[in-house]
BALOBA-1460 file (C-alpha; in Angstrom, 3 decimals):
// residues 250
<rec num="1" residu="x" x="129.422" y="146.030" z="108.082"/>
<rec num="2" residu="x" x="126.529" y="143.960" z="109.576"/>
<rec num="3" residu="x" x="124.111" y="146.018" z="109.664"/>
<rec num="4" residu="x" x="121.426" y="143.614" z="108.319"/>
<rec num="5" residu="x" x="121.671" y="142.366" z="112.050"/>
<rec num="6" residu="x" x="119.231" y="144.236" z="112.665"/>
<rec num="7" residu="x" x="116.666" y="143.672" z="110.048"/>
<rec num="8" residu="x" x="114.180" y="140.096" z="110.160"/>
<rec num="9" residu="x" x="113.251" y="140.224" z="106.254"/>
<rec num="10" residu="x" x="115.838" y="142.597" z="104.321"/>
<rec num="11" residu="x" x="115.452" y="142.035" z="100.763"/>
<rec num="12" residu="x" x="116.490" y="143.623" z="97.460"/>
<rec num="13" residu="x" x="114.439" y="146.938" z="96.671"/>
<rec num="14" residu="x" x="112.578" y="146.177" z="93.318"/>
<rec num="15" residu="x" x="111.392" y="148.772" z="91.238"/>
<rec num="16" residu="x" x="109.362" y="146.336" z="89.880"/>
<rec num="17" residu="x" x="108.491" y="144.077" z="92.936"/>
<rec num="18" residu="x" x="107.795" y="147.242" z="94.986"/>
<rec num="19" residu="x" x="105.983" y="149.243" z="92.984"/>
<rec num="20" residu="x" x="103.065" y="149.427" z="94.728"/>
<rec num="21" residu="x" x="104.578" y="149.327" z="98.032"/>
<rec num="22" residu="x" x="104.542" y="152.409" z="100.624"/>
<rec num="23" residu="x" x="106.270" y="153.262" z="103.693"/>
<rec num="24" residu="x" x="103.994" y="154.026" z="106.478"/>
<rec num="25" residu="x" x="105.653" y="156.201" z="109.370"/>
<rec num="26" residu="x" x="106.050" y="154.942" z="113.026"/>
<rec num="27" residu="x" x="107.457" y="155.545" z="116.028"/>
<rec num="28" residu="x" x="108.575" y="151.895" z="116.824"/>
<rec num="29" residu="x" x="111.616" y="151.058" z="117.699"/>
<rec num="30" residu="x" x="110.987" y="146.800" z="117.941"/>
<rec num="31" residu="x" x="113.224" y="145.960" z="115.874"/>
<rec num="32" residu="x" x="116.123" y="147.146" z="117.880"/>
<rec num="33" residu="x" x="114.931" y="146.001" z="120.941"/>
<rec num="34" residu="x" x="117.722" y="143.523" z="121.633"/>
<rec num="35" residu="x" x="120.267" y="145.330" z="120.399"/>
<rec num="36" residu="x" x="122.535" y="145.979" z="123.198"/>
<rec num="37" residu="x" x="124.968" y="148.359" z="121.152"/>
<rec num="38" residu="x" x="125.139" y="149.484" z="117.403"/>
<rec num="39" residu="x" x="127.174" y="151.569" z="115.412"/>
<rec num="40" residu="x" x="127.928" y="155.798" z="115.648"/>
<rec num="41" residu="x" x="129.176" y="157.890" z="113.089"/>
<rec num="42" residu="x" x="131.865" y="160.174" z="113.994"/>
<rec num="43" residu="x" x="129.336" y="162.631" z="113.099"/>
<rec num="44" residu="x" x="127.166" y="161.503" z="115.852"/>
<rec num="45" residu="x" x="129.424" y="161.951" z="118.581"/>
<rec num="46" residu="x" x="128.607" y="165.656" z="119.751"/>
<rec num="47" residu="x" x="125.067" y="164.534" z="120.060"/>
<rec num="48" residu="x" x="125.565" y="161.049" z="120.969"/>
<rec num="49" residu="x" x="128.011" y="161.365" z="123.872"/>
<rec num="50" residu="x" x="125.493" y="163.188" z="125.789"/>
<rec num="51" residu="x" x="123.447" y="160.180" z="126.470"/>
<rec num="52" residu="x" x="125.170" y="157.320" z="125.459"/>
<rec num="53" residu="x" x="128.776" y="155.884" z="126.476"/>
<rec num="54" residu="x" x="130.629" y="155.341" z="123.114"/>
<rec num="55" residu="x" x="133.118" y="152.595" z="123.251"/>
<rec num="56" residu="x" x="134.970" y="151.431" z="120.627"/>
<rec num="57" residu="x" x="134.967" y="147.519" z="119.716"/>
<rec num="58" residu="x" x="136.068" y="145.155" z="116.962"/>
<rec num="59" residu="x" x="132.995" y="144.190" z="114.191"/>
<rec num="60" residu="x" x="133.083" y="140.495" z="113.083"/>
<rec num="61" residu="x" x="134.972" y="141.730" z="109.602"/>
<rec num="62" residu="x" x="137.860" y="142.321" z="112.501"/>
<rec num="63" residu="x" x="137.504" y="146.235" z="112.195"/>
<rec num="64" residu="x" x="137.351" y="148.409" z="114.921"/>
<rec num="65" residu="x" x="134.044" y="150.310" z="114.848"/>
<rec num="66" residu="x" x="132.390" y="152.814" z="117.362"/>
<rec num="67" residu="x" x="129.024" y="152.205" z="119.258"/>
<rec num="68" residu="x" x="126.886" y="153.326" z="121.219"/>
<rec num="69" residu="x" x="126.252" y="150.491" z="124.736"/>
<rec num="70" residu="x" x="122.508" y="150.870" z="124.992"/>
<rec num="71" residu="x" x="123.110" y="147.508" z="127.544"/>
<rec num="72" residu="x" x="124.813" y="145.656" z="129.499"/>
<rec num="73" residu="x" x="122.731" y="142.066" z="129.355"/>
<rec num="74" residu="x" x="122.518" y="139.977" z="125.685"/>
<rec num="75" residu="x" x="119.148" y="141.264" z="123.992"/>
<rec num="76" residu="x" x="118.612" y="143.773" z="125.849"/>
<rec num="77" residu="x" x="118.812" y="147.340" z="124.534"/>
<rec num="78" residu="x" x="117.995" y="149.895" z="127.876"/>
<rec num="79" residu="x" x="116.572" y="152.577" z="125.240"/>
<rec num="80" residu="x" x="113.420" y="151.079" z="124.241"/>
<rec num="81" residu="x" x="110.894" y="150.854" z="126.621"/>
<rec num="82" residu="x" x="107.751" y="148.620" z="126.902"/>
<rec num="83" residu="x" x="105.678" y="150.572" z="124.091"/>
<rec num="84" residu="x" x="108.753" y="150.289" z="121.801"/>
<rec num="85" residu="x" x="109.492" y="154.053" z="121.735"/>
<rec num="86" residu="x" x="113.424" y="155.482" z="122.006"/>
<rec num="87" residu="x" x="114.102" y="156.444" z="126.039"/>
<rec num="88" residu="x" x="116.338" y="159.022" z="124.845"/>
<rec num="89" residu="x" x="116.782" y="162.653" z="123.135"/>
<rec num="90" residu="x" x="119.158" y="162.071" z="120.272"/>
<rec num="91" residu="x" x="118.269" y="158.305" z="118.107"/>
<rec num="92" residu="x" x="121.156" y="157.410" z="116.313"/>
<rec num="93" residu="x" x="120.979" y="157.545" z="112.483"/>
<rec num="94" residu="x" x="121.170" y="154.004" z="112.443"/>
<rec num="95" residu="x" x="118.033" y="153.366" z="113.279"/>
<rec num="96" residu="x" x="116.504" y="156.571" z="111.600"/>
<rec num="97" residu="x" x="117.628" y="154.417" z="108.134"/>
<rec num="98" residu="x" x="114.891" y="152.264" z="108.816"/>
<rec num="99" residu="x" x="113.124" y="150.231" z="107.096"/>
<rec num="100" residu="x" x="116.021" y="151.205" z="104.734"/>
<rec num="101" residu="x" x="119.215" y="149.384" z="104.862"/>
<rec num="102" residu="x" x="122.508" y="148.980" z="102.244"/>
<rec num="103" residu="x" x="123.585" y="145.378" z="102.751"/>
<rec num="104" residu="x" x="126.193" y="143.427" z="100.806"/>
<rec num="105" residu="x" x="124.579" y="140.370" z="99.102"/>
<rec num="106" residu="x" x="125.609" y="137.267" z="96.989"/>
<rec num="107" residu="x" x="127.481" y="137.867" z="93.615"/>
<rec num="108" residu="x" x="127.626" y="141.912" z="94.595"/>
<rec num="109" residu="x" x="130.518" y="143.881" z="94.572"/>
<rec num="110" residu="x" x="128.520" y="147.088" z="95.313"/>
<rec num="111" residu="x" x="126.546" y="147.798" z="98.474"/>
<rec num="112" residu="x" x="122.971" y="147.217" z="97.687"/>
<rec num="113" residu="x" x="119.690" y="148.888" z="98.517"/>
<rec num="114" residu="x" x="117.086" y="147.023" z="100.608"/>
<rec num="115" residu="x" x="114.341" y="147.327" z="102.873"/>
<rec num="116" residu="x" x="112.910" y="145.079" z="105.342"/>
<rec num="117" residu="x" x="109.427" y="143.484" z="104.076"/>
<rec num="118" residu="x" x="109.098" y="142.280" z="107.833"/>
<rec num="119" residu="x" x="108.308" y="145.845" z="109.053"/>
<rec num="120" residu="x" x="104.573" y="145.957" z="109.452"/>
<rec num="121" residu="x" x="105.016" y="150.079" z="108.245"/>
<rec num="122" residu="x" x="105.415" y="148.550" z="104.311"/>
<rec num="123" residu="x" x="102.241" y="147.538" z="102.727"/>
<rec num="124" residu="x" x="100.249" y="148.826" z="99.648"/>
<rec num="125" residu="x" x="97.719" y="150.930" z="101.742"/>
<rec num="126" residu="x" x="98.939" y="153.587" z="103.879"/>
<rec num="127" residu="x" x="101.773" y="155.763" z="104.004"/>
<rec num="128" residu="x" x="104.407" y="157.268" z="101.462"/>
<rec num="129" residu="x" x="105.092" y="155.197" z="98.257"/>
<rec num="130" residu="x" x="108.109" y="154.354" z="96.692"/>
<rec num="131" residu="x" x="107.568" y="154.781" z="92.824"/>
<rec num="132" residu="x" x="105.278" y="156.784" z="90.884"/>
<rec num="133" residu="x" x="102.855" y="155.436" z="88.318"/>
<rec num="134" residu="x" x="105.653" y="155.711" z="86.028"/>
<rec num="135" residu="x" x="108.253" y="153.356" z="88.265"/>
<rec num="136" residu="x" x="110.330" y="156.405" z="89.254"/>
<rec num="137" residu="x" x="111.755" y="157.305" z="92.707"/>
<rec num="138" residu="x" x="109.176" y="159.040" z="94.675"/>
<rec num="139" residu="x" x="110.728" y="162.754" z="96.437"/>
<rec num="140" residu="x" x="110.920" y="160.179" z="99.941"/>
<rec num="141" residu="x" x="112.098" y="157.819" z="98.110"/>
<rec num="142" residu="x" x="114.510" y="159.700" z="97.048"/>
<rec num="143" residu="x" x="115.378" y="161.197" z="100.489"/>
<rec num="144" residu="x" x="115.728" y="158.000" z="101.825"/>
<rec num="145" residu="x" x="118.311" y="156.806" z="99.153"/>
<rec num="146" residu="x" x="120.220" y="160.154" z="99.818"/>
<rec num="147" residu="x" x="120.194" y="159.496" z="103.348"/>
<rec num="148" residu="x" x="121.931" y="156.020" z="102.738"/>
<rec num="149" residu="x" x="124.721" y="157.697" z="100.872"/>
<rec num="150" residu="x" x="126.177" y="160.560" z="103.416"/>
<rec num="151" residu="x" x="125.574" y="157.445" z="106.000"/>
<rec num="152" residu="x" x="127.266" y="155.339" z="104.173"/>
<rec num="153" residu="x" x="130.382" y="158.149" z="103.396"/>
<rec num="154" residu="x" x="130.282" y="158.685" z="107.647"/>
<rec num="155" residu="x" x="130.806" y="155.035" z="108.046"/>
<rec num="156" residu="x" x="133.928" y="155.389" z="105.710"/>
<rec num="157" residu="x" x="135.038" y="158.321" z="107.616"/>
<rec num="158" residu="x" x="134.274" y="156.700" z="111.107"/>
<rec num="159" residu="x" x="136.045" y="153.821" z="109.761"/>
<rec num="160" residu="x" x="139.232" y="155.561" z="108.495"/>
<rec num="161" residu="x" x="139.419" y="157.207" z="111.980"/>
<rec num="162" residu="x" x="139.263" y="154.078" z="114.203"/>
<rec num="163" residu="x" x="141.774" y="152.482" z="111.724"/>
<rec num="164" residu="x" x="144.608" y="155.305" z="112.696"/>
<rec num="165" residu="x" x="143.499" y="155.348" z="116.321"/>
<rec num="166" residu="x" x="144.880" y="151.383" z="116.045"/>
<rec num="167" residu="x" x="147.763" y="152.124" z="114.515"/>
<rec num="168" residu="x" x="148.824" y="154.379" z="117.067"/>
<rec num="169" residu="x" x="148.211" y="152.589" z="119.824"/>
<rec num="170" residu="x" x="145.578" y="154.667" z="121.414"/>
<rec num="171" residu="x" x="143.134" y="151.942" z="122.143"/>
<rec num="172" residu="x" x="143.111" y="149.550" z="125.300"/>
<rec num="173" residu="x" x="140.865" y="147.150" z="126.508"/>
<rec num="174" residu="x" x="138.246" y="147.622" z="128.915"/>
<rec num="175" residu="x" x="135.817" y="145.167" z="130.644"/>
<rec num="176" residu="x" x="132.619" y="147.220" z="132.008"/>
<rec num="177" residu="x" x="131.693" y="145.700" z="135.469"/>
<rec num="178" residu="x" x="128.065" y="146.819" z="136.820"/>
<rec num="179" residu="x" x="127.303" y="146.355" z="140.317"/>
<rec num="180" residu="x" x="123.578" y="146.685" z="141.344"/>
<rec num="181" residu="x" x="122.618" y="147.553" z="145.007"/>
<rec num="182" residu="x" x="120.615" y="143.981" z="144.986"/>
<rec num="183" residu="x" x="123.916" y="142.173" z="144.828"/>
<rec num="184" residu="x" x="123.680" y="141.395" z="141.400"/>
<rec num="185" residu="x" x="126.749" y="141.890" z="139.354"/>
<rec num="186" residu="x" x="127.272" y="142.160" z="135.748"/>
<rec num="187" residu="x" x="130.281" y="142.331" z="133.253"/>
<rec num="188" residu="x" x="130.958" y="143.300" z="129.416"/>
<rec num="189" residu="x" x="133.896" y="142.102" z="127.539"/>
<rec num="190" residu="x" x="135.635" y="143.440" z="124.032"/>
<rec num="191" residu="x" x="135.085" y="146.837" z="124.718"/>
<rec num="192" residu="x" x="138.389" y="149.276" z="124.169"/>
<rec num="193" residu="x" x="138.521" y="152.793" z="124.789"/>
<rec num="194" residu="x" x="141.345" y="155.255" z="123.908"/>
<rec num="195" residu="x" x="144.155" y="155.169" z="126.389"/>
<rec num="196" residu="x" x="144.567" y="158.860" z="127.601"/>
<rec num="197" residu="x" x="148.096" y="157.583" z="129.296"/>
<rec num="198" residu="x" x="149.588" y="156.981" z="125.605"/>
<rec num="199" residu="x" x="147.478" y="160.131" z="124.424"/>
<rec num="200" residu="x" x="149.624" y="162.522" z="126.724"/>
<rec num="201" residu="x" x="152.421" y="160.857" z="125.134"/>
<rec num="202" residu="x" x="152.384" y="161.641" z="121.450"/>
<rec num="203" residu="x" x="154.669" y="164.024" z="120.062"/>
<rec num="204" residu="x" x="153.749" y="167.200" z="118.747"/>
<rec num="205" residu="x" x="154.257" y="166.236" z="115.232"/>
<rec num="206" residu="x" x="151.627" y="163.185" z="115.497"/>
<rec num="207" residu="x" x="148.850" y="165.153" z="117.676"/>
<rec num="208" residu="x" x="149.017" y="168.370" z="115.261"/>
<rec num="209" residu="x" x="147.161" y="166.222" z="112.468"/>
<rec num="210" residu="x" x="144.389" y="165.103" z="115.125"/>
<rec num="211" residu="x" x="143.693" y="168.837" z="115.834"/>
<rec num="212" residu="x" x="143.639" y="169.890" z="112.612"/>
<rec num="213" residu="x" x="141.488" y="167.097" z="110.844"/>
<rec num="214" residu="x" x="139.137" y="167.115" z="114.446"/>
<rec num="215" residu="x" x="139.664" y="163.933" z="115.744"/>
<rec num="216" residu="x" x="141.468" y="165.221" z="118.775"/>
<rec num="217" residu="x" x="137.317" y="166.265" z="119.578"/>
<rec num="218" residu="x" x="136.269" y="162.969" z="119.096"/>
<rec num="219" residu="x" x="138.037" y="161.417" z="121.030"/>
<rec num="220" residu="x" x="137.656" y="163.999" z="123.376"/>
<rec num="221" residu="x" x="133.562" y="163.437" z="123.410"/>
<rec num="222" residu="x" x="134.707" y="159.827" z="123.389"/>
<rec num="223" residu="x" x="136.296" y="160.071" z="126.546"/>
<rec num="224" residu="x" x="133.826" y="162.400" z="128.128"/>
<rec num="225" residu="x" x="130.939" y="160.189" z="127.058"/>
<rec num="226" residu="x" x="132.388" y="157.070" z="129.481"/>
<rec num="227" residu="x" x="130.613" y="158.929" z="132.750"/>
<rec num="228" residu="x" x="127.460" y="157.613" z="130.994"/>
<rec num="229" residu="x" x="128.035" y="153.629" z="131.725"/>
<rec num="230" residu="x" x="126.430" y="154.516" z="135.337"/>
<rec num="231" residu="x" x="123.252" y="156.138" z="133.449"/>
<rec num="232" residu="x" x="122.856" y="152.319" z="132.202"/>
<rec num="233" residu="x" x="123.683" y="150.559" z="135.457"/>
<rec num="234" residu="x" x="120.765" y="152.748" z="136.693"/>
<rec num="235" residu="x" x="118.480" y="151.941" z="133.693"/>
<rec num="236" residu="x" x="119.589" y="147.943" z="134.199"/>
<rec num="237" residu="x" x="118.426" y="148.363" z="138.281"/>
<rec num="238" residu="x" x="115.574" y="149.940" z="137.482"/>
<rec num="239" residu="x" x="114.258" y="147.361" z="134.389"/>
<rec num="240" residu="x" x="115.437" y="144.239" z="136.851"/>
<rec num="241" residu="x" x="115.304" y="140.997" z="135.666"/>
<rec num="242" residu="x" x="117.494" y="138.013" z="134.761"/>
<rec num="243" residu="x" x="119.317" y="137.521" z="131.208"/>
<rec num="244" residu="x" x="122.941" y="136.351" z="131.155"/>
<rec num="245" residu="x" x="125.436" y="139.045" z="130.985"/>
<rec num="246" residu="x" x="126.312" y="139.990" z="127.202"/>
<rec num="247" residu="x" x="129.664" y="138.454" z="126.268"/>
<rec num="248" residu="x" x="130.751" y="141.995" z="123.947"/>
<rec num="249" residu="x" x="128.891" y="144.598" z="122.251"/>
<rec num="250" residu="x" x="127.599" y="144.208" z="118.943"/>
């Protein structure tokens, strides 16, 4: 998973290096502001589909992944506005990680912890710190590291579900086409969404397990959440302007 994508400066955390570092709290959102999609949970999906269209697409490790379009142009993310604050009601936990991130690095077999020193919110002045006098984790610290881990154990989940979705072969691709009332046309490739055709089709014996494990509801807030591509076309019209059309998500 990517997600360092995201992040100018992520390095190591350093119980040593950081000591004296804290985490000051802000309600900037710059540093996803040209991300034109990122990454749901299947957790996130009762929330999520009420404001976002959730599309399913294939990462660069070749797995297919969930996200949320927050665009339809390259480096542009619709959400965040020209004070760098989230347009929206729910924010994804994605971003509500950060300045937190677990990356894989060089010579690692585990997922490491690391923060991103670009993030103007981590100095030595203001804000929460991230050891005591004694190098321990701090209580937000500690938060922050728990946080990670049920993220991280949703991405697994998400991850198991999009993997049986492909085997059954539920997902087709779709190309999102916007057409603005100024003539202006835009299109999205590598998007796939669940085929409801095929859906309809599966016996009894392979749509009992979706029920049961509730994946039949995802998919079902999947579907439901597609009505909210126009929401963007309208939030493209109204922001105007003229960046090339984004070749896929991600």
């Amino acid at each position: 998973m990517s997600d360092a994508l995201y992040y100018e400066k992520p390095v190591l955390l350093d119980r040593e290096k950081h000591r004296g570092r804290r985490v000051r709290a802000t309600s900037s959102f710059a540093f996803a502001g040209k991300a034109n999609s990122l990454f749901l949970a299947g957790v996130e999906f009762n929330e999520a589909c009420k404001e976002y269209a959730i599309v399913f697409t294939r990462a660069g490790s070749g797995k297919v992944v969930p996200v949320a379009m927050l665009g339809l142009r390259a480096r542009e993310n619709l959400f965040v506005d020209a004070d760098a604050k989230w347009d929206a009601g729910y924010v994804p936990a994605f971003l509500r990680r950060y300045p937190f991130v677990l990356a894989n690095l060089p010579g690692r077999t585990d997922l490491a912890v690391c923060i991103d020193e670009a993030f103007d919110g981590v100095d030595g002045k203001d804000g929460e710190p991230l050891f005591d006098a004694q190098g321990n984790n701090t209580a937000f610290l500690q938060n922050a590291l728990e946080f990670l881990t049920r993220y991280q154990a949703e991405y697994l989940r998400t991850e198991a579900f999009c993997q049986r979705l492909e085997q059954a072969g539920l997902l087709m691709e779709m190309n999102a086409k916007a057409d603005l009332v100024d003539g202006r046309s835009f299109t999205v490739n590598g998007l796939m969404i669940v085929d409801e055709k095929k859906l309809m089709a599966l016996p009894d014996s392979a749509v009992l397990p979706l029920v049961r494990s509730g994946e039949m509801h995802l998919i079902s807030m999947h579907l439901v959440s597609l009505s909210n591509m126009q929401k963007l076309v309208d939030r493209m019209a109204a922001r105007g302007g003229a960046l090339p059309p984004a070749p896929r998500p991600g």
